[in-house]
C-alpha positions in Angstrom: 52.0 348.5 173.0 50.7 345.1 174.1 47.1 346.5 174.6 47.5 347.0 170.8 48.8 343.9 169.7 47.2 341.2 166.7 47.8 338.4 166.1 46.2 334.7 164.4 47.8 331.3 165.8 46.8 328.4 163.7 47.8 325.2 164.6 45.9 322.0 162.6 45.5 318.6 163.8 49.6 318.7 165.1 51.4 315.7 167.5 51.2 316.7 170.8 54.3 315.1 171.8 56.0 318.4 170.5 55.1 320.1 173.7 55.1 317.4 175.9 58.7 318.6 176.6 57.0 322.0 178.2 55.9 319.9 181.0 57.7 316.7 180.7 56.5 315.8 184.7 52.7 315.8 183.8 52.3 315.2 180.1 52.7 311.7 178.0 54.2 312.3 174.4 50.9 311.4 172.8 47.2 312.6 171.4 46.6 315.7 169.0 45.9 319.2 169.5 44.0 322.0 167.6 44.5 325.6 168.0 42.6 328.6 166.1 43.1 331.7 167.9 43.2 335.4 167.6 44.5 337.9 169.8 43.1 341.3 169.1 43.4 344.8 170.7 42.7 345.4 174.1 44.0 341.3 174.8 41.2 340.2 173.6 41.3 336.6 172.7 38.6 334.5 170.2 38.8 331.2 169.0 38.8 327.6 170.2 41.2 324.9 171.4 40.7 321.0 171.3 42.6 318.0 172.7 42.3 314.6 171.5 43.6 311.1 172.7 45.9 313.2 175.1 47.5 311.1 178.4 49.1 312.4 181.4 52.2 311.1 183.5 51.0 308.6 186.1 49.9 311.0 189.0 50.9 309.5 192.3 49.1 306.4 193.0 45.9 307.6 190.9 48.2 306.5 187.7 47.9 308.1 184.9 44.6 309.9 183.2 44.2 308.4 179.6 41.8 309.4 176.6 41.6 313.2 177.4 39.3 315.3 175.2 38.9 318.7 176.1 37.1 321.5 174.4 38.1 324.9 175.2 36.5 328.3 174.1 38.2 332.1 174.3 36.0 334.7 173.7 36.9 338.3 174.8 39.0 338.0 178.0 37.1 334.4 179.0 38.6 331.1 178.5 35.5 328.5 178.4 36.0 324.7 179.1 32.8 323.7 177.3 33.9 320.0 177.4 36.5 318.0 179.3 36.7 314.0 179.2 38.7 311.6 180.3 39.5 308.4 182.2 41.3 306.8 185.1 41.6 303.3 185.9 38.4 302.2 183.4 36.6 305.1 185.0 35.1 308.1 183.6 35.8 312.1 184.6 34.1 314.9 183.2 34.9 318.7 183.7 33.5 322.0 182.8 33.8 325.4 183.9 36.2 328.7 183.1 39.0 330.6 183.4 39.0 334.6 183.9 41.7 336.2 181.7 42.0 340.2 182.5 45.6 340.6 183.1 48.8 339.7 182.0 50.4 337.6 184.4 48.9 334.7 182.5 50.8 335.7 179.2 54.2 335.3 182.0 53.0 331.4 182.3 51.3 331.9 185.5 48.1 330.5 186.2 44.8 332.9 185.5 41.9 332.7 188.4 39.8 329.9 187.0 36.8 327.9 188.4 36.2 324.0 187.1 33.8 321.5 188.5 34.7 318.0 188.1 33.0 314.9 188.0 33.2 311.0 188.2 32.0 307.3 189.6 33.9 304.5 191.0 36.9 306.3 190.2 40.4 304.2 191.1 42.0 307.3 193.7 44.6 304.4 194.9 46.0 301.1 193.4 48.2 299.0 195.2 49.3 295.5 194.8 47.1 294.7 198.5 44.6 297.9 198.4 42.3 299.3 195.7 40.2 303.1 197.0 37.6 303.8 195.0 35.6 307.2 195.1 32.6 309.2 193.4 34.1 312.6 193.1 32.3 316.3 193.2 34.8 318.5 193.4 35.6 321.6 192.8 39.3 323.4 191.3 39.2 327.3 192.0 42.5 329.7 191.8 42.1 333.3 193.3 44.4 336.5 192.5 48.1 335.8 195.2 47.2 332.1 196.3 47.9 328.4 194.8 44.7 326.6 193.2 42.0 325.0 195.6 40.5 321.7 195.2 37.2 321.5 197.3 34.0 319.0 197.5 33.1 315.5 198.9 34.7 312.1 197.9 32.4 308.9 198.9 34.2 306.2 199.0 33.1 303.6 197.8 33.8 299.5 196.9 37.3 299.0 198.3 39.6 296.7 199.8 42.8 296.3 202.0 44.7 293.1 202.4 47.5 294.1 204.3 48.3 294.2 207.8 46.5 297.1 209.4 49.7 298.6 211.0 50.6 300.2 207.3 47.7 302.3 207.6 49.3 304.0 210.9 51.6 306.8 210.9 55.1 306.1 212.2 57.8 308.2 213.4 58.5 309.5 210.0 55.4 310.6 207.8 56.4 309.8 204.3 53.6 309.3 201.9 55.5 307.0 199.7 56.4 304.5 202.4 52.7 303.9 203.7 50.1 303.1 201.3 47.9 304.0 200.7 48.7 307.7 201.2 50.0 310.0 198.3 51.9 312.4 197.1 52.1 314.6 194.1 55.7 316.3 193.4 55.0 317.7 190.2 55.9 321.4 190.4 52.5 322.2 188.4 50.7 320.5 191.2 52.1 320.0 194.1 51.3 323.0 196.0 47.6 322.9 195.1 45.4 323.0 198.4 43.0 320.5 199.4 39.8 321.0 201.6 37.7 318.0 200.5 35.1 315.9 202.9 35.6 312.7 202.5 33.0 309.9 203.3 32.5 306.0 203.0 29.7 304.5 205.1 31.3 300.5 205.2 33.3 301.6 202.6 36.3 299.4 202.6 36.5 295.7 202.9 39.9 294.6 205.0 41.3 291.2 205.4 44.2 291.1 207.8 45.9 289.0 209.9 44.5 290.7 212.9 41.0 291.9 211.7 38.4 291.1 208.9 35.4 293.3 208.3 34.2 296.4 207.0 35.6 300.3 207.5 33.7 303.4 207.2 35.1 306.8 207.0 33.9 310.4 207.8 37.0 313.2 207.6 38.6 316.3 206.2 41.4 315.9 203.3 43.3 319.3 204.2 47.3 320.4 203.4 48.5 320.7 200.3 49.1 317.3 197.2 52.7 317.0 198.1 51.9 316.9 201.6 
């Protein structure tokens, strides 16, 4: 029976471009990983877990997250992120939190309910040739038991710029994210159903330079839907 099961996975300092074909969307063929852990009777995991160097695919218009170096902890039926670094665009992100895992579905490659808060300044959420949105993020990445992960909190915006001409910032008749930055949209099959119910706000925020109008924009909404969307 599974409940019964042992087992020791060692893994030592090994290229993590072996498994970047596992997820060949989201993860760059580079960095290392470390694995020592042991499965013991009743599904109870212990042992530890560590990134280093790691790089994502460029995410939408965020690009891609470079110099990943995570830390993860299993102890009985808990998987604990006791670090998580990385950076975006010369910014830095930080991450910590945990991952609940009673069950089995998670051994079937679904994802466990977890909680994570994450972190960061002046972080580059856009980069265009005419528009740069910057952001200090406090937000926070939850996944309940029947529904797709949640990412909640408040983005100020912060330090950015538009030199375009305002009308690519209006919806038209067809709302594609791709064909009006700086809106974006995340396909990847990992991610792109993840929810989003984060306040956003910028007090003179943005700086624009247009043909029709210079000066500054502030900003006070809801980010709601879903990352594809």
């Amino acid at each position: 029976m599974l409940e019964a099961a042992r087992a020791h996975l060692l893994i030592q300092d090994a290229d993590l471009a072996a498994f970047s074909d596992l997820f060949p969307q989201l993860l760059s063929p580079q960095g290392g990983i470390t694995v020592d852990l042991k499965l013991q009777p009743g599904l109870k995991l212990a042992g530890e877990l560590t990134l280093s160097h790691a790089r994502t695919r460029p995410l939408g218009n965020l690009g891609p997250v470079r110099d990943i170096e995570v830390r993860m902890r299993f102890a009985d039926r808990t998987l604990q992120l006791e670090s998580a670094e990385a950076g975006v665009g010369g910014a830095h992100l930080s991450a910590a939190g945990e991952a609940d895992l009673r069950g089995t579905d998670w051994l079937r490659g679904r994802l466990p309910p977890f909680h994570f808060s994450l972190s960061g300044t002046n972080v580059p959420l856009s980069r265009e040739v005419a528009s740069i949105v910057r952001s200090d993020l406090a937000l926070d990445l939850t996944k309940t038991n029947g529904a797709p992960p949640l990412i909640s909190g408040t983005a100020r915006l912060r330090d950015s710029y538009f030199l375009s001409d305002l009308g690519d910032l209006v919806p038209g008749k067809v709302a594609a994210p791709s064909r009006r930055p700086p809106y974006f949209s995340v396909e990847d099959p990992m991610l792109a159903d993840w929810r989003l119910n984060v306040r956003v706000v910028g007090p003179r925020f943005l700086k624009v330079l247009s043909p029709l109008f210079n000066g500054q924009v502030s900003a006070d909404l809801n980010l709601q839907g879903t990352l594809k969307e």
